[in-house]
PDB file of N, CA, C and O in Angstrom:
ATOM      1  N   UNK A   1       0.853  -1.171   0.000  1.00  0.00           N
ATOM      2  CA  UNK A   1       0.000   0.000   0.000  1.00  0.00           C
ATOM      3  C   UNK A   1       0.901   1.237   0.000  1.00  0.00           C
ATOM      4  O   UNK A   1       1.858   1.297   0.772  1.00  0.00           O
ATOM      5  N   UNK A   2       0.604   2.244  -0.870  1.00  0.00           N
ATOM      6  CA  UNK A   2       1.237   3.426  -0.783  1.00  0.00           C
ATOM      7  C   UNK A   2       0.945   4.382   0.137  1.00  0.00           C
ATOM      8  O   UNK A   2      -0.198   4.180   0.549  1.00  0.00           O
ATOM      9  N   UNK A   3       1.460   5.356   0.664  1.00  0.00           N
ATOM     10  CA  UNK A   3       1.302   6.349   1.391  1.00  0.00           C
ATOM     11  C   UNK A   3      -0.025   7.197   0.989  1.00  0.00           C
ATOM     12  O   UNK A   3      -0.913   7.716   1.665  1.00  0.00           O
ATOM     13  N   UNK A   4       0.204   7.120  -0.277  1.00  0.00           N
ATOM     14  CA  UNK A   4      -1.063   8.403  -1.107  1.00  0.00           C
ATOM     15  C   UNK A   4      -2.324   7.376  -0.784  1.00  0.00           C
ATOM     16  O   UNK A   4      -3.068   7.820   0.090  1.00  0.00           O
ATOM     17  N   UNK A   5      -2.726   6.019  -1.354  1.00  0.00           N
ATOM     18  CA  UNK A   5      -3.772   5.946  -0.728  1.00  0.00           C
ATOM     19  C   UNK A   5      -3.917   5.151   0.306  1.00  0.00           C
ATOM     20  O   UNK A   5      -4.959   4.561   0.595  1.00  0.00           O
ATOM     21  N   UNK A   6      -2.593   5.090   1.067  1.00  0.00           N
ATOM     22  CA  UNK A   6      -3.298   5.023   2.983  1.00  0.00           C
ATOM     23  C   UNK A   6      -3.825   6.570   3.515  1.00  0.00           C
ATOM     24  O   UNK A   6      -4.665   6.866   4.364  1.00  0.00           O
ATOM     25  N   UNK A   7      -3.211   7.174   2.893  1.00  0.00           N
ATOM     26  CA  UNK A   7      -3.482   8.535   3.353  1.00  0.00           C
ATOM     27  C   UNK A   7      -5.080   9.241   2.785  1.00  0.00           C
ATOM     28  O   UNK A   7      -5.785  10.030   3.413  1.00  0.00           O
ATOM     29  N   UNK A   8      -5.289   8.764   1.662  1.00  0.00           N
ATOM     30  CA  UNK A   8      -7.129   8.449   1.262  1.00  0.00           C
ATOM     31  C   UNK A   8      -7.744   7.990   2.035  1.00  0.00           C
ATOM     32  O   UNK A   8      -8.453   8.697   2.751  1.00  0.00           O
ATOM     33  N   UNK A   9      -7.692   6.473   2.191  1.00  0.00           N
ATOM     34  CA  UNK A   9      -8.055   5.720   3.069  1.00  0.00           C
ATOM     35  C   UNK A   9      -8.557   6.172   4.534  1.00  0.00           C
ATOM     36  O   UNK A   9      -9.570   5.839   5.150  1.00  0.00           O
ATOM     37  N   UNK A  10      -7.227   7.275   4.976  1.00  0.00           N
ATOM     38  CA  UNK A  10      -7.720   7.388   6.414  1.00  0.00           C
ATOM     39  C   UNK A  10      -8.282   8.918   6.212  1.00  0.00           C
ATOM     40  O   UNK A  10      -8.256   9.454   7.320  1.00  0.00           O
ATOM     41  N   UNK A  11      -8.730   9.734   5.313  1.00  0.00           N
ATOM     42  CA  UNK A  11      -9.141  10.761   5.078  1.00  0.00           C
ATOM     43  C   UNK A  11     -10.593  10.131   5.097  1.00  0.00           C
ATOM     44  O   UNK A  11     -11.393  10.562   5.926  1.00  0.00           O
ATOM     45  N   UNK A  12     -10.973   9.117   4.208  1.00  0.00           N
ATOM     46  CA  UNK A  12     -12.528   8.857   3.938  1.00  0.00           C
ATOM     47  C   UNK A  12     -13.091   8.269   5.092  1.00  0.00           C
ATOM     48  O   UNK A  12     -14.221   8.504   5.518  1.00  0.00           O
ATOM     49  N   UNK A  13     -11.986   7.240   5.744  1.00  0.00           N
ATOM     50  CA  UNK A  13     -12.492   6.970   7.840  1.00  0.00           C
ATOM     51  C   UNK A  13     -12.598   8.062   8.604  1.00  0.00           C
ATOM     52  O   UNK A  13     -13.243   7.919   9.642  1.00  0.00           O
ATOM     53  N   UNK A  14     -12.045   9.334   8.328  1.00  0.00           N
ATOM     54  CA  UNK A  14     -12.425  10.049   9.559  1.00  0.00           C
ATOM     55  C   UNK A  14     -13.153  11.261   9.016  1.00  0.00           C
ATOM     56  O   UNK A  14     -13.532  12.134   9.797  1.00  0.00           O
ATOM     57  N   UNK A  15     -13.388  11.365   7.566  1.00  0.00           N
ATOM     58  CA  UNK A  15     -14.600  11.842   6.994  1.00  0.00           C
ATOM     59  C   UNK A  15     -16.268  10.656   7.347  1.00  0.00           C
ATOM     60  O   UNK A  15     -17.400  11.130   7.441  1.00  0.00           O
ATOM     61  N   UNK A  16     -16.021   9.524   7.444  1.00  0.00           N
ATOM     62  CA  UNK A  16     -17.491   9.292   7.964  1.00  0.00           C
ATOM     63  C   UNK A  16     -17.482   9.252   9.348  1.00  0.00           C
ATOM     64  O   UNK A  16     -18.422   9.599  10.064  1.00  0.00           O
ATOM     65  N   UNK A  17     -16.011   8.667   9.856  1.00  0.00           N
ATOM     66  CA  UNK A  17     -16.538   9.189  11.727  1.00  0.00           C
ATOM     67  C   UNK A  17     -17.431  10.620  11.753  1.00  0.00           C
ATOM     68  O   UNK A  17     -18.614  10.782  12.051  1.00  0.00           O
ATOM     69  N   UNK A  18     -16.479  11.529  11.355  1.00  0.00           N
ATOM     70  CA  UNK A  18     -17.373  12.723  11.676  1.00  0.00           C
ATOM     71  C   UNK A  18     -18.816  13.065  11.006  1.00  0.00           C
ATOM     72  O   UNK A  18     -19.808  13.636  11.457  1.00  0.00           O
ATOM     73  N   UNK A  19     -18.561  12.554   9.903  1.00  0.00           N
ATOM     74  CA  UNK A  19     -20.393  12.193   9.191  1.00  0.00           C
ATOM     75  C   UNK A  19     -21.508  11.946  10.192  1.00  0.00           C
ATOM     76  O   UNK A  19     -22.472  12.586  10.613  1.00  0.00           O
ATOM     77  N   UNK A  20     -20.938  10.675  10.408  1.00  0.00           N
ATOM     78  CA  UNK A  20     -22.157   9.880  11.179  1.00  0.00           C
ATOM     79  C   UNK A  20     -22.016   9.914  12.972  1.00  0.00           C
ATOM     80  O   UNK A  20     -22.600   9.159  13.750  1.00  0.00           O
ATOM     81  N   UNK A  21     -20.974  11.130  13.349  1.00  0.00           N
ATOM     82  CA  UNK A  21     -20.746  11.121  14.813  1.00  0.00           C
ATOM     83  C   UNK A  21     -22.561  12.182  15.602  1.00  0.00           C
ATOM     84  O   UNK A  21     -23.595  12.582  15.068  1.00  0.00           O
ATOM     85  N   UNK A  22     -22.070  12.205  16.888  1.00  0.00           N
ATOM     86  CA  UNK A  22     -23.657  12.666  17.226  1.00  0.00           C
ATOM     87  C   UNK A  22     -23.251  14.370  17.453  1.00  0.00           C
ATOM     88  O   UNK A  22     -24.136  15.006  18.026  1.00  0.00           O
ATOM     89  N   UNK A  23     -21.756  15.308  16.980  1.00  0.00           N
ATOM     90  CA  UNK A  23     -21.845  16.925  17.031  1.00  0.00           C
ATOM     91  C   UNK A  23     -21.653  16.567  15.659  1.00  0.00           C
ATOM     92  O   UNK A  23     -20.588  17.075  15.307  1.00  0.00           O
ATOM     93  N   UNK A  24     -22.205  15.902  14.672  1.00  0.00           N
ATOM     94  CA  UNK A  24     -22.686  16.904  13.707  1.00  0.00           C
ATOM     95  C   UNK A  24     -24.194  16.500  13.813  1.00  0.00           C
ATOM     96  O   UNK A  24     -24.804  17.372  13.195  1.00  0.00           O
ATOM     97  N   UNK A  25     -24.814  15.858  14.161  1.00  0.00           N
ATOM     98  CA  UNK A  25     -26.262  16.068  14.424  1.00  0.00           C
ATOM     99  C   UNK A  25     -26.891  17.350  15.839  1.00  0.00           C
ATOM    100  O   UNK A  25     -27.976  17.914  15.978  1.00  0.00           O
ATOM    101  N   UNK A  26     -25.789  17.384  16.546  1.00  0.00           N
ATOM    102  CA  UNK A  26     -25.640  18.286  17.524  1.00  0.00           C
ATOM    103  C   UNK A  26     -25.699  20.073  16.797  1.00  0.00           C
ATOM    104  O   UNK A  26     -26.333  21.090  17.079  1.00  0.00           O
ATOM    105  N   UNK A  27     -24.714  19.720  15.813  1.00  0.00           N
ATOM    106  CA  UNK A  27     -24.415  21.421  14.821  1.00  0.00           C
ATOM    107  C   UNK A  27     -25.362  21.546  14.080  1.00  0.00           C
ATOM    108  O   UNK A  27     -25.497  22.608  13.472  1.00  0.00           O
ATOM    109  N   UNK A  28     -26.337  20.439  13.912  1.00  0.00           N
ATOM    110  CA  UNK A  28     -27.304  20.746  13.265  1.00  0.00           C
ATOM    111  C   UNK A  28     -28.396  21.282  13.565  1.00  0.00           C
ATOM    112  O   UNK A  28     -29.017  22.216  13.056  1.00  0.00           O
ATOM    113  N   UNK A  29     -28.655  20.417  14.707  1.00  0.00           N
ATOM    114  CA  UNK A  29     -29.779  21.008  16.012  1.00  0.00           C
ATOM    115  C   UNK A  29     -29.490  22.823  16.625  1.00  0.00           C
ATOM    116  O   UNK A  29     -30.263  23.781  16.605  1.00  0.00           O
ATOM    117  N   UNK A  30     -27.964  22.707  17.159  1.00  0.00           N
ATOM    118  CA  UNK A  30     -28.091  24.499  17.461  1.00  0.00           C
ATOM    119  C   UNK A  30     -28.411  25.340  16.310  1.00  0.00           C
ATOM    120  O   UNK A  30     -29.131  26.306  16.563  1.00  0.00           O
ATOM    121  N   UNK A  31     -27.900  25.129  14.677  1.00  0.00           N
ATOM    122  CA  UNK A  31     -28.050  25.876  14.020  1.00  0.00           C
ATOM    123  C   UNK A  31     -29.882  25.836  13.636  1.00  0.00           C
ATOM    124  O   UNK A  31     -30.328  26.764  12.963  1.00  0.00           O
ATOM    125  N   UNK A  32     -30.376  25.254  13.886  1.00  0.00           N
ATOM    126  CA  UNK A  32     -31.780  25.100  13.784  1.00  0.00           C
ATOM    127  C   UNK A  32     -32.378  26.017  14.445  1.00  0.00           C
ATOM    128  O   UNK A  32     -33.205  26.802  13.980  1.00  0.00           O
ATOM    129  N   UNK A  33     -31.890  25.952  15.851  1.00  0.00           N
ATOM    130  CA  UNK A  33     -32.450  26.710  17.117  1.00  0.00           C
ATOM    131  C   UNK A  33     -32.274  27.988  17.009  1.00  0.00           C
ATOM    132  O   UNK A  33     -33.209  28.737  17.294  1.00  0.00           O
ATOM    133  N   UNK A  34     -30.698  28.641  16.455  1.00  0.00           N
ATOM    134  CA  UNK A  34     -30.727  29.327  16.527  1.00  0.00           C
ATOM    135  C   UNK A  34     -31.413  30.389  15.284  1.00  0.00           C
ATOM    136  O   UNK A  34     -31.829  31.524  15.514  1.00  0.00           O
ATOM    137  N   UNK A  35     -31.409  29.687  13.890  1.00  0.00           N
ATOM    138  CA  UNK A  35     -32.133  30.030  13.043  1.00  0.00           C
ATOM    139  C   UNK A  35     -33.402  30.336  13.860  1.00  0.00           C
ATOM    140  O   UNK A  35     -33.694  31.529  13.941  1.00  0.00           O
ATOM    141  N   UNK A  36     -34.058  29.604  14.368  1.00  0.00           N
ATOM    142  CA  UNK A  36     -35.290  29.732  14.648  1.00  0.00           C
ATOM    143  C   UNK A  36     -35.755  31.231  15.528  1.00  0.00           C
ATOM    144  O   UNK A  36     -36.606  32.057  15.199  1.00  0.00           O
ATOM    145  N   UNK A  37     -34.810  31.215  16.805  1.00  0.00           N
ATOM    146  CA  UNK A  37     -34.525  32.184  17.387  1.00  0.00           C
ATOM    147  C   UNK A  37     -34.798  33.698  16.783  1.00  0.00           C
ATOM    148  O   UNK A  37     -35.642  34.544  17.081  1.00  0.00           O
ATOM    149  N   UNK A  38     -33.583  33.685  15.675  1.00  0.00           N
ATOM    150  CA  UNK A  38     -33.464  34.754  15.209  1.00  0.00           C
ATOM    151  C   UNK A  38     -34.577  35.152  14.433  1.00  0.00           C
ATOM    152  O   UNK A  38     -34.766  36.368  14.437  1.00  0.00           O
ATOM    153  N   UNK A  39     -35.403  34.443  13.739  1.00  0.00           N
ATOM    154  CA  UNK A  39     -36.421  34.433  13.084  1.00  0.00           C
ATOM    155  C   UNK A  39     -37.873  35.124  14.043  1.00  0.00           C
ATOM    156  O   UNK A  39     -38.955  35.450  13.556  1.00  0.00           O
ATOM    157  N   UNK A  40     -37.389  35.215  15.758  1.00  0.00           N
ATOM    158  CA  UNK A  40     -38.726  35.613  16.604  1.00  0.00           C
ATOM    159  C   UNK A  40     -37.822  36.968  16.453  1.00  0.00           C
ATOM    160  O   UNK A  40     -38.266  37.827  17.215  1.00  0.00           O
ATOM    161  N   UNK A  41     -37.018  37.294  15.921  1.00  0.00           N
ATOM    162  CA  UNK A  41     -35.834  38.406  16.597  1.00  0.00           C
ATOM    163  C   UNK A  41     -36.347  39.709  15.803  1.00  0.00           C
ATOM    164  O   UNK A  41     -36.505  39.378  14.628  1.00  0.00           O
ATOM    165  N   UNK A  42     -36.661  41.040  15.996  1.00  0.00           N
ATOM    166  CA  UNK A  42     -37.136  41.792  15.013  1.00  0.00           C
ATOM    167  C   UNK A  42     -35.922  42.601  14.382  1.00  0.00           C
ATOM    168  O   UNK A  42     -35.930  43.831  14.422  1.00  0.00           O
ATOM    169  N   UNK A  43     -34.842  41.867  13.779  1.00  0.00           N
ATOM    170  CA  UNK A  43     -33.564  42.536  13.384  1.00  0.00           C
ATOM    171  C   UNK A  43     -33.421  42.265  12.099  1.00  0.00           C
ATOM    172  O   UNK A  43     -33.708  41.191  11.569  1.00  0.00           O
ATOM    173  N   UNK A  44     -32.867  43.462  11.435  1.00  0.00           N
ATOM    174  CA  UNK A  44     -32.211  44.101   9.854  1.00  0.00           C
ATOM    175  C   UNK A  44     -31.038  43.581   9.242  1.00  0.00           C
ATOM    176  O   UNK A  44     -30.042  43.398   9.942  1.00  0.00           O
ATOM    177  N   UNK A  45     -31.023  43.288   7.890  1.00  0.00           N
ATOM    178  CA  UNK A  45     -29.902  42.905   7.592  1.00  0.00           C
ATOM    179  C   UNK A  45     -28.730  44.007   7.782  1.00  0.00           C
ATOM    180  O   UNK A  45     -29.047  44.949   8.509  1.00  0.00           O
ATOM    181  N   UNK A  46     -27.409  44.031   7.230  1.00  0.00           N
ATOM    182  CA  UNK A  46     -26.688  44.821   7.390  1.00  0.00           C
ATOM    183  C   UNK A  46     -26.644  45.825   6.086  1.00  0.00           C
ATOM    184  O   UNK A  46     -26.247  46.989   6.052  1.00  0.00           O
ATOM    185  N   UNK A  47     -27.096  45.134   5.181  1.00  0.00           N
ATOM    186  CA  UNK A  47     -27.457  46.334   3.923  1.00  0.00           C
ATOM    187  C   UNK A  47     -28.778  47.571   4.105  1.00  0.00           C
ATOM    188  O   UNK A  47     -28.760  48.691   3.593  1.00  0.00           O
ATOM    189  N   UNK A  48     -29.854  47.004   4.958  1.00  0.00           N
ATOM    190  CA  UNK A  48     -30.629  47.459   5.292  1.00  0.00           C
ATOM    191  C   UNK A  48     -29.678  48.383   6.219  1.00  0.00           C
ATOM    192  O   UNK A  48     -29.837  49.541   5.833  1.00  0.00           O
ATOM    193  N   UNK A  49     -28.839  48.340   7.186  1.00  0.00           N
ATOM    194  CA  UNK A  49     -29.004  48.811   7.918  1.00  0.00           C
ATOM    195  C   UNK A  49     -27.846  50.394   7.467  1.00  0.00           C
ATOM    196  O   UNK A  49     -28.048  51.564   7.789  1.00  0.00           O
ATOM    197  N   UNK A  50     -27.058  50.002   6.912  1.00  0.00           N
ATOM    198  CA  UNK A  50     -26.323  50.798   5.782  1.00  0.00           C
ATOM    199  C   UNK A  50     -26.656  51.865   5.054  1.00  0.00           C
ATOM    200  O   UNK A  50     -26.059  52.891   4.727  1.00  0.00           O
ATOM    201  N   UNK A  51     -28.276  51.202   4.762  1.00  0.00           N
ATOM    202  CA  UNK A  51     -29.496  51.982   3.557  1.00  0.00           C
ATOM    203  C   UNK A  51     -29.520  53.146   4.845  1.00  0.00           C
ATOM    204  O   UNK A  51     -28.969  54.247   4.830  1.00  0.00           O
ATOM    205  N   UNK A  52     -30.058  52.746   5.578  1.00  0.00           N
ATOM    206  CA  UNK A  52     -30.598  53.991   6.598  1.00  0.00           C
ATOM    207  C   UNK A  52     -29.900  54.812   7.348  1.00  0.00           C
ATOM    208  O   UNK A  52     -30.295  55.919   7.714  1.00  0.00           O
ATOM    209  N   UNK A  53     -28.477  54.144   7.702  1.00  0.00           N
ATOM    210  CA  UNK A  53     -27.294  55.487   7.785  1.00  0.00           C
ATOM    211  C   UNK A  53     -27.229  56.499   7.121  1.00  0.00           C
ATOM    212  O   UNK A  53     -27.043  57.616   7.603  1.00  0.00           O
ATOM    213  N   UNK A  54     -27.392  56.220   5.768  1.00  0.00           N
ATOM    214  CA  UNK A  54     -27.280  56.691   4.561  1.00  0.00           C
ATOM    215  C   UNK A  54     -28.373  57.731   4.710  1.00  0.00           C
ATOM    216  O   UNK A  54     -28.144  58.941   4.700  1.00  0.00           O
ATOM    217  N   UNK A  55     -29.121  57.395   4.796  1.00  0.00           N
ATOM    218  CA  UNK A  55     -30.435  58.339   5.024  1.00  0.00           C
ATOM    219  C   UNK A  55     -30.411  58.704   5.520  1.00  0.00           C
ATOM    220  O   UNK A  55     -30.827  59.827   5.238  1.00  0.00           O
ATOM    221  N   UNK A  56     -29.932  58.546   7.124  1.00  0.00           N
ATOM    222  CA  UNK A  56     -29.852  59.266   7.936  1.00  0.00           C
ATOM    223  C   UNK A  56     -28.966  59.981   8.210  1.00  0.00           C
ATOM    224  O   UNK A  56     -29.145  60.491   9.316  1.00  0.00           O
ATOM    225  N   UNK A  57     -27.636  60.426   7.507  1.00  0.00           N
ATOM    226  CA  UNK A  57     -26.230  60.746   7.102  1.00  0.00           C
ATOM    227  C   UNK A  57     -27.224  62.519   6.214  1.00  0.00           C
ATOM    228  O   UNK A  57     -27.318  63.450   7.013  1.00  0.00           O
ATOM    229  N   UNK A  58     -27.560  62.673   5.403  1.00  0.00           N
ATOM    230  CA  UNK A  58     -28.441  62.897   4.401  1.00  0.00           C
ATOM    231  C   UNK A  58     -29.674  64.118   4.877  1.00  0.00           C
ATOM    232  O   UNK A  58     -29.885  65.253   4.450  1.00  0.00           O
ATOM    233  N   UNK A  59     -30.122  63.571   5.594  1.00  0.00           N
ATOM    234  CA  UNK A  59     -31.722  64.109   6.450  1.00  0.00           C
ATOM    235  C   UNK A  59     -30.522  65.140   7.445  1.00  0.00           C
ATOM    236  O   UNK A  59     -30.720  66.344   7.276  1.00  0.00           O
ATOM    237  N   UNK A  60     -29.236  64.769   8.515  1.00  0.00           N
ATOM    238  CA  UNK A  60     -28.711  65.635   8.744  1.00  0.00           C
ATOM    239  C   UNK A  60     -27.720  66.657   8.170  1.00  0.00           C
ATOM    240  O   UNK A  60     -27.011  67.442   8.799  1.00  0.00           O
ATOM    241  N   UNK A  61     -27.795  66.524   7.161  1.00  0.00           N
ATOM    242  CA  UNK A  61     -27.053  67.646   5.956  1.00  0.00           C
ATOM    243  C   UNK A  61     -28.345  68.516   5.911  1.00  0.00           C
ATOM    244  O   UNK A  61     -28.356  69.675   6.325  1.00  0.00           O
ATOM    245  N   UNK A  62     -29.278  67.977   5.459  1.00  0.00           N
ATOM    246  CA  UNK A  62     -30.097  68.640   4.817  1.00  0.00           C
ATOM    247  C   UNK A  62     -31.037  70.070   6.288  1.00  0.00           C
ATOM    248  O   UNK A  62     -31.462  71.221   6.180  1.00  0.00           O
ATOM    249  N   UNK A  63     -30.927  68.928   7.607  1.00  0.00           N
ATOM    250  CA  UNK A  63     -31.426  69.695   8.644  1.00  0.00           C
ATOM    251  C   UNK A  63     -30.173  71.053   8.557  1.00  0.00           C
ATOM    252  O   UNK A  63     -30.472  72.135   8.052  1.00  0.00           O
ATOM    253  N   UNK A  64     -29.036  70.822   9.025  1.00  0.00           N
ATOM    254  CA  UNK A  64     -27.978  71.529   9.248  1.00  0.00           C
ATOM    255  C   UNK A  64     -28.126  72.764   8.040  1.00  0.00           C
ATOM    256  O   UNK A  64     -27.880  73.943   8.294  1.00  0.00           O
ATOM    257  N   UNK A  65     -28.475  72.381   6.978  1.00  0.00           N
ATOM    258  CA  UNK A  65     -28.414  73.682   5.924  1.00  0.00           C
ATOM    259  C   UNK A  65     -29.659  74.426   6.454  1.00  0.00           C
ATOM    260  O   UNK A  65     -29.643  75.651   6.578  1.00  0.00           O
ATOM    261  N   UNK A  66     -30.845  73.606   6.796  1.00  0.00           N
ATOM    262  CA  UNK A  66     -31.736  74.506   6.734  1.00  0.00           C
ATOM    263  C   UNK A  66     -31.657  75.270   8.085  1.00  0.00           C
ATOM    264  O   UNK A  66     -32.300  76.320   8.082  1.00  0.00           O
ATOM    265  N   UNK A  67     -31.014  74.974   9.226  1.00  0.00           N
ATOM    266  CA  UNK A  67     -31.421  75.467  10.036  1.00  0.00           C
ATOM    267  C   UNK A  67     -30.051  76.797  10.181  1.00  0.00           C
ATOM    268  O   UNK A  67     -30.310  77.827  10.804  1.00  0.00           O
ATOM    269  N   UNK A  68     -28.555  76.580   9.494  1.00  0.00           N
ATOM    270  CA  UNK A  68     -28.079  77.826   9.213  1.00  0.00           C
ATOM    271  C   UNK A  68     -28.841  79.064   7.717  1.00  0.00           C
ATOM    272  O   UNK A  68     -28.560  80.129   7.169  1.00  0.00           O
ATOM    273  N   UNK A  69     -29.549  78.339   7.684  1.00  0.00           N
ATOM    274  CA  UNK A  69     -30.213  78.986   6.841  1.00  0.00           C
ATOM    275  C   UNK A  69     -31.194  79.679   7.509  1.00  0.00           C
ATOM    276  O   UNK A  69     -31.317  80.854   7.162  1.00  0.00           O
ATOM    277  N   UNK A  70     -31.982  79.244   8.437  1.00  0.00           N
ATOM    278  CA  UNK A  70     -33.034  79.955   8.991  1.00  0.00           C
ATOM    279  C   UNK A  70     -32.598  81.228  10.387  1.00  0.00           C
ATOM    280  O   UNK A  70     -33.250  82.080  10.990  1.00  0.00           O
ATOM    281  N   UNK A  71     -31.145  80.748  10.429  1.00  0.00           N
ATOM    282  CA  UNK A  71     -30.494  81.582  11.321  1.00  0.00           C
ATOM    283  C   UNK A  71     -29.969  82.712  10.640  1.00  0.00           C
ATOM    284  O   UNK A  71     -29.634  83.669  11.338  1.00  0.00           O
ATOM    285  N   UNK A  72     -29.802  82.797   9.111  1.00  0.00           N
ATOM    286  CA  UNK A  72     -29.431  83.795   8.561  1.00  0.00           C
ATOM    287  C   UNK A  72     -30.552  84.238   8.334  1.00  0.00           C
ATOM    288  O   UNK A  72     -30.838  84.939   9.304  1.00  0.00           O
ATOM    289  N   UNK A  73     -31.537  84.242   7.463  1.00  0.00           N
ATOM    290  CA  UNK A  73     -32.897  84.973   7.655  1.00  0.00           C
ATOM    291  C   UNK A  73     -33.388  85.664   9.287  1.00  0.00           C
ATOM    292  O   UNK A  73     -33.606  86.844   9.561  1.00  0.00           O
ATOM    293  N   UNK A  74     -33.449  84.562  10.100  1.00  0.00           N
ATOM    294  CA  UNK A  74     -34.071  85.379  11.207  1.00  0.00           C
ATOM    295  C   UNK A  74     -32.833  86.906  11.778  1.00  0.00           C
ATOM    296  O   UNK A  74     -33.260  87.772  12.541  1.00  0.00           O
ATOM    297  N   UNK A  75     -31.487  86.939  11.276  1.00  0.00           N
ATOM    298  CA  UNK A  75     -30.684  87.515  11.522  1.00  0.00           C
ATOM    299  C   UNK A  75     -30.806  88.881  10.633  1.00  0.00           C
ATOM    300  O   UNK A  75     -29.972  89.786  10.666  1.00  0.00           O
ATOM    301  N   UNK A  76     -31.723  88.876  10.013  1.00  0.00           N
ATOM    302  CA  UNK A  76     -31.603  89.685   8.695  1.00  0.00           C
ATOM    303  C   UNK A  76     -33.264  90.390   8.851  1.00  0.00           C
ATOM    304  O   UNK A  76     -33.730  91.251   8.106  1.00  0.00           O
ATOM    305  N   UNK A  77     -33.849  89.845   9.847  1.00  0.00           N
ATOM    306  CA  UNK A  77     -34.908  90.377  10.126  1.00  0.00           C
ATOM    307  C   UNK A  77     -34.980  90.802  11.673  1.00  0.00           C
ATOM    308  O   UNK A  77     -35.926  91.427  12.151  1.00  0.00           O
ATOM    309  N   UNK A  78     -34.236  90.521  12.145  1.00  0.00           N
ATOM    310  CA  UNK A  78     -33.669  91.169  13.548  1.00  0.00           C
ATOM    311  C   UNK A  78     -33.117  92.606  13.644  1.00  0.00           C
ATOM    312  O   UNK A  78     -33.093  93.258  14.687  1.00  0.00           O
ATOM    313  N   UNK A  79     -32.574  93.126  12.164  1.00  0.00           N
ATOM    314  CA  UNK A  79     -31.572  94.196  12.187  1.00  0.00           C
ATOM    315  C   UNK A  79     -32.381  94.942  12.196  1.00  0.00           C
ATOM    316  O   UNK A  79     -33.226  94.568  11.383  1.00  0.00           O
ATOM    317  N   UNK A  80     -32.743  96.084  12.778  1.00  0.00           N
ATOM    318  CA  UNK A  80     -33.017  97.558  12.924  1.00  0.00           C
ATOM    319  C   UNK A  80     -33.205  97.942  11.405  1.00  0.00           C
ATOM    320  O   UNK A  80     -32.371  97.587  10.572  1.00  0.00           O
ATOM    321  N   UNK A  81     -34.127  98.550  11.123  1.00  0.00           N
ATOM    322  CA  UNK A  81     -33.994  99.396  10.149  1.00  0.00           C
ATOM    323  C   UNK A  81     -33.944 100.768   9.985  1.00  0.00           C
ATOM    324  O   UNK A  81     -34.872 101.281  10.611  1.00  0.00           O
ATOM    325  N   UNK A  82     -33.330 101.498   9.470  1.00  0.00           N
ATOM    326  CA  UNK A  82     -32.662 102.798   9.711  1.00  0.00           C
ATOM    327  C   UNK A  82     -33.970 103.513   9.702  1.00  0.00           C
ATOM    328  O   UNK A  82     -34.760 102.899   8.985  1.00  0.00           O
ATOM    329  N   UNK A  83     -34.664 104.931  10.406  1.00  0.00           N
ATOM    330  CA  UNK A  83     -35.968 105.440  10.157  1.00  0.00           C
ATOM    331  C   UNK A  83     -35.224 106.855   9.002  1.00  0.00           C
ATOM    332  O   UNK A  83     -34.149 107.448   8.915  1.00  0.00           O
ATOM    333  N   UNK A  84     -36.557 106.872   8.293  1.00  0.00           N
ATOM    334  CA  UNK A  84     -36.572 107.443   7.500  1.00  0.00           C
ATOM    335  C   UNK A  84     -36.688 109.123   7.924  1.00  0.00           C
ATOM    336  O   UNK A  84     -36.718 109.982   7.043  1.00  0.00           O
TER     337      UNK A  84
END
């Protein structure tokens, strides 16, 4: 027997030990659970959650202009006007 396939040999034995052992029916069960879990969970993917930085990145540009904006108007209607 050669090295190359004793070395098969004991790759495909401890590929079905772990096949048919009881943590991979075990890894199967938590990932179930926890799928399941997450599924009661009311949470966003991470693209979603990206989307709305974004938006919300955006909405404060847009506040920030308007509100130095409304500080220059109200500043401009504050000034005295010279009497005639």
């Amino acid at each position: 027997m050669d090295m190359n396939s004793f070395f098969n040999d004991l790759q495909g034995k401890i590929h079905n030990a772990i096949e048919n052992s009881p943590a991979k029916d075990i890894e199967k069960n938590v990932k179930a659970m926890m799928t399941q879990g997450f599924s009661k969970l009311d949470l966003v993917t991470r693209e979603e959650f990206d989307i709305q930085a974004q938006v919300l990145a955006k909405t404060r540009a847009k506040l920030e202009a308007l509100e130095a904006r409304m500080a220059e108007l109200e500043g401009k209607t504050a000034e005295p006007t010279p009497p005639k």
